[in-house]
C-alpha positions as CSV (number, residue, x, y, z in Angstrom):
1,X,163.1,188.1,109.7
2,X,160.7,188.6,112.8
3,X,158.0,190.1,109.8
4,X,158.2,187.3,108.3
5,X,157.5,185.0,111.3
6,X,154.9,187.4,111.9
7,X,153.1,186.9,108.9
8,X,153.2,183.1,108.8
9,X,151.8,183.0,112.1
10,X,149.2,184.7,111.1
11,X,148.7,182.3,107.9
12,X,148.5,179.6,110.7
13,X,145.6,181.2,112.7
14,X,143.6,181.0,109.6
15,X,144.6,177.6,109.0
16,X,143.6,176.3,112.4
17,X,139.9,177.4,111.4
18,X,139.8,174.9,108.7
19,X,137.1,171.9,109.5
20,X,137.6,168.8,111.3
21,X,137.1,165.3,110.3
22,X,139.0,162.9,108.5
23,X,138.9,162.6,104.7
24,X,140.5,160.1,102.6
25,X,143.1,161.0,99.9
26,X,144.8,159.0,97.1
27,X,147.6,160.0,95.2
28,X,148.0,158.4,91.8
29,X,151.6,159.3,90.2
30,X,152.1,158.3,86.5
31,X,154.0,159.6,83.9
32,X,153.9,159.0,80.2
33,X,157.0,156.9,79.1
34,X,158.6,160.0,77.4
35,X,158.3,161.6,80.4
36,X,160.7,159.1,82.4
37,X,163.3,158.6,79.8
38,X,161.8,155.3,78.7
39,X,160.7,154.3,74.8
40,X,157.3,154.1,74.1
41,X,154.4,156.2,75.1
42,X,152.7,154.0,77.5
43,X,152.1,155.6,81.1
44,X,154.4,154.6,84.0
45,X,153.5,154.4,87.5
46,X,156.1,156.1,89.9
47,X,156.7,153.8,92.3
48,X,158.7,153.8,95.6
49,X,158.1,157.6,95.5
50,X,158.0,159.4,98.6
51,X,154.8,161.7,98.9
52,X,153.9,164.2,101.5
53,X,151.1,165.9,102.5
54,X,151.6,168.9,104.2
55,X,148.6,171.3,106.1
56,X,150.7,174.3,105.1
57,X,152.5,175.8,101.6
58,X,156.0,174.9,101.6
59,X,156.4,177.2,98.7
60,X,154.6,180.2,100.3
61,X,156.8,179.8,103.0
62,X,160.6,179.2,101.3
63,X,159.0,182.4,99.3
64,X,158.8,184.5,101.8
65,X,162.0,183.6,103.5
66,X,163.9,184.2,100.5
67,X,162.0,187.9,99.9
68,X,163.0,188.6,103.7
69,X,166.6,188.0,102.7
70,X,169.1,190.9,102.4
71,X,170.9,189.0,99.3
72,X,169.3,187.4,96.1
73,X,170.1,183.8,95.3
74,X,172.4,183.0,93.2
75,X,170.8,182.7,89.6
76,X,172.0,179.8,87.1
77,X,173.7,181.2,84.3
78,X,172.5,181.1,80.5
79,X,175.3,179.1,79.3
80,X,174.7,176.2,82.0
81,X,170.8,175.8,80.6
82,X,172.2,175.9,76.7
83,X,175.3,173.8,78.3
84,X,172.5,171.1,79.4
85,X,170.7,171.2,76.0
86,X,173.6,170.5,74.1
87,X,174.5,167.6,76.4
88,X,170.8,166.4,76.2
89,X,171.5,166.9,72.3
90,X,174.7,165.1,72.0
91,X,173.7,161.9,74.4
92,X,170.8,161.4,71.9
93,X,172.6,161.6,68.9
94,X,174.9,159.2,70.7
95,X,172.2,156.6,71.4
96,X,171.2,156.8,67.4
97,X,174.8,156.3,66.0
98,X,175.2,153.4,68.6
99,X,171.6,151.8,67.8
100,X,172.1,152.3,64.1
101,X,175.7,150.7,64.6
102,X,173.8,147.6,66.4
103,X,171.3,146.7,64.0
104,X,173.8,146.9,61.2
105,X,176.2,144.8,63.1
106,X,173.4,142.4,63.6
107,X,172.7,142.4,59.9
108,X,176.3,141.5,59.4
109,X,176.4,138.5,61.7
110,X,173.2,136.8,60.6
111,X,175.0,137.2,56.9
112,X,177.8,135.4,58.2
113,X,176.0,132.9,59.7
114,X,173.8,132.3,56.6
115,X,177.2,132.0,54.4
116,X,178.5,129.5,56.6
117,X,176.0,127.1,55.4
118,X,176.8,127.7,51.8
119,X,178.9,125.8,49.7
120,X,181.6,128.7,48.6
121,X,182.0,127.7,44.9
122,X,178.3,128.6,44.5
123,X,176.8,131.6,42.8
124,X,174.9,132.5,45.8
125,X,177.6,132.4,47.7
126,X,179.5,134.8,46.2
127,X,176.7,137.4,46.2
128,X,176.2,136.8,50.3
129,X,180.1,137.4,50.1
130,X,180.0,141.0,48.3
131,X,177.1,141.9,50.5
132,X,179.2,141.1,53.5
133,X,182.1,143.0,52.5
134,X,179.9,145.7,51.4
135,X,178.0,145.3,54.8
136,X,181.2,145.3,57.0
137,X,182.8,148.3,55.6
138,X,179.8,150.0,56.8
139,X,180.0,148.8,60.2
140,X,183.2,150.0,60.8
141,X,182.7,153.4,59.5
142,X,179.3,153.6,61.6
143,X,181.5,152.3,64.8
144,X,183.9,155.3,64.6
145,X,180.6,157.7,64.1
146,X,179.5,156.0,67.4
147,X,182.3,156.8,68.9
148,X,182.7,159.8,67.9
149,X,179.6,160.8,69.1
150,X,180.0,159.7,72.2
151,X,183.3,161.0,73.0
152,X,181.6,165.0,72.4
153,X,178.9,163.9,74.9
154,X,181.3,163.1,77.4
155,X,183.2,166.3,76.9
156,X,180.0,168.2,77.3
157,X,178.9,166.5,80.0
158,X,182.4,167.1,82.1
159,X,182.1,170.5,81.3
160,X,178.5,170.8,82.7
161,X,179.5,168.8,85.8
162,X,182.2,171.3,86.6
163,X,180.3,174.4,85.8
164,X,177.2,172.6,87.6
165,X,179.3,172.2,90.6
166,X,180.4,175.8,91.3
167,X,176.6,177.2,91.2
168,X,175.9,174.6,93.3
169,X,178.1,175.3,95.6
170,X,176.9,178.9,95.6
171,X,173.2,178.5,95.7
172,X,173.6,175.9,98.6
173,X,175.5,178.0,100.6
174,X,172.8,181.1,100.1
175,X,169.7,179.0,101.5
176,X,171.5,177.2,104.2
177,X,171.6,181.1,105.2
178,X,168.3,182.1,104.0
179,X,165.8,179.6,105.3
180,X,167.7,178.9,108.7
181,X,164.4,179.4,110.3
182,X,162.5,177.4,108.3
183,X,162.6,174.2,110.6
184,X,161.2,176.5,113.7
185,X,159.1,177.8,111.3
186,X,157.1,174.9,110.3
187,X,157.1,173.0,114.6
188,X,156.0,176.8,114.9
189,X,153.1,176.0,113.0
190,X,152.0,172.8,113.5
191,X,152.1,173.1,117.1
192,X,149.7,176.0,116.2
193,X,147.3,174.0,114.2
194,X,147.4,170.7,115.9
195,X,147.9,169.2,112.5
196,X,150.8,166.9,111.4
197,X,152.6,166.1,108.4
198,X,151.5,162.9,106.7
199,X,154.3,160.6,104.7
200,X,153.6,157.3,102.4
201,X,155.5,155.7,99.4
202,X,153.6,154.8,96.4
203,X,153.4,151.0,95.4
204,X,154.1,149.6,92.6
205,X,151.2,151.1,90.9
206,X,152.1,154.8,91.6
207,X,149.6,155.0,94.5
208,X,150.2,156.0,98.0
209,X,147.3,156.7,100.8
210,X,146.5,159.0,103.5
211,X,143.7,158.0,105.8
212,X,141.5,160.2,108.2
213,X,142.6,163.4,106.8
214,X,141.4,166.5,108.8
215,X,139.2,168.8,106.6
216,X,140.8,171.9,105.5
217,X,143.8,172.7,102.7
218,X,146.3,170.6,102.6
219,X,149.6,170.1,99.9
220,X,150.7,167.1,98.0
221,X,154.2,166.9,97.7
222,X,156.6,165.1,96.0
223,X,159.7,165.2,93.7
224,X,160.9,162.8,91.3
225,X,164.5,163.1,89.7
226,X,165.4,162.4,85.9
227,X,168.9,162.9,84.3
228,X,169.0,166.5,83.9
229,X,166.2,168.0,85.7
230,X,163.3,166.8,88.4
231,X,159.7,167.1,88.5
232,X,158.6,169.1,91.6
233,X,155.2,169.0,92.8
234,X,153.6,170.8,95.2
235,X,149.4,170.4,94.6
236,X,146.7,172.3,97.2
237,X,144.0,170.2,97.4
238,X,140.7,170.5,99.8
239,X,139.8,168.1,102.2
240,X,136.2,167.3,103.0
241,X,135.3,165.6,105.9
242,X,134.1,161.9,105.3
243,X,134.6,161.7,101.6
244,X,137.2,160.4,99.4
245,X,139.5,162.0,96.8
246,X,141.9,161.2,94.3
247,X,145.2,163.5,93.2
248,X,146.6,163.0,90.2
249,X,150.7,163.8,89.5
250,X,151.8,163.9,86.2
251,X,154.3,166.0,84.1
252,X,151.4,168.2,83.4
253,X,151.2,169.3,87.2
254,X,154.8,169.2,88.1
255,X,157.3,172.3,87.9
256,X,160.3,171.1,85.8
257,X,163.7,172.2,88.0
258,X,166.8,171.7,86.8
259,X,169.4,170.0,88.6
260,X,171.9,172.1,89.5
């Protein structure tokens, strides 16, 4: 472990070189619609999502903490990522039986309602009748497919959240061992460089700010969580003194994790 700390100290003499002078950053965070589980392809500002930026490479540094350790982490099995897919799979076959059960059911009361202001001895009547039956039989039968449906994505999804929970369990254990110094690690460093961490939440508009930024490299980070997985992001950028830049996060940037 004392290599390690070694060699990050030396990262942070070279950081502490980096020019002075405040520079101004934006971060702009927007996803496409698919991207964040909603219809449409529209882009989506992230709001309300926590962004850092940080004068030093979390990554680098969990990295080499995890190298220095006598065990490797605990690696999530096969059959949980295939477990996941066929949850993903099932829940969306779900959502189409139960939409196609809704419309039809929809079709079924505006019939109805039509019928009601018929007079039943006439001819049209009669037909919106046999369409009714027709329709109704159908409704039932795509009801039970709904449910059907549904009841294997809850199964799969109960088996995931067991199975999820023992790796967990694991994995969490392993780096509350592993990166025990990181906390020291990091004051180590900053107290080093003089530099500090910078924090802001994006608006409603995906956009948070960081004013008088000290020239030099610098990280954007930032997670956001979906269903299954999250999009990690973790950006180096360059900071000039006196002038203004914009970061972008999108799906296109972000590591995909799963959630374990």
């Amino acid at each position: 472990m004392r290599r390690v700390v070694l060699t990050l100290a030396a990262a942070v003499t070279a950081v502490s070189m980096a020019a002075c002078g405040g520079g101004e950053v934006t971060v702009l965070a927007q996803l496409e619609g698919a991207a964040t589980g909603t219809e449409g392809g529209d882009a989506v500002a992230l709001g309300s999502l926590p962004v850092q930026l940080l004068p030093y490479d979390r990554d680098a540094l969990f990295d080499s903490l995890a190298q220095a350790y006598p065990e490797p982490e605990p690696e999530v099995p096969d059959s949980i990522v295939d477990l996941q897919d066929r949850v993903l799979e099932a829940q969306q076959e779900w959502q189409r039986a139960e939409n196609r059960w809704a419309l039809v059911r929809d079709s079924l009361k505006l019939l109805s309602e039509e019928m009601a202001g018929l007079n039943q001895a006439s001819g049209e009547y009669l037909v919106r009748f046999r369409e009714f039956n027709a329709l109704e039989g159908e409704v039932d039968g795509l009801y039970r497919q709904s449910q059907e449906h549904f009841q294997e994505f809850t199964t799969l999804q109960n088996s995931l959240n067991q199975q999820s929970r023992e790796i967990a369990l694991e994995r969490r254990a392993w780096a509350d061992e592993a990166f025990t110094p990181v906390d020291s690690i990091i004051a180590a460093r900053l107290d080093a460089t003089g530099l500090e961490e910078m924090a802001d939440t994006t608006s409603g508009q995906g956009v948070a700010r960081f004013s008088s930024v000290k020239g030099g490299e610098w990280w954007v980070h930032a997670r956001y969580e979906r269903a299954y997985d999250e999009l990690y992001w973790n950006v180096p950028i360059e900071v000039a003194r006196g002038e203004e830049m914009t970061v972008r996060l999108t799906e296109d940037n972000a590591e995909v994790r799963g959630k374990m």
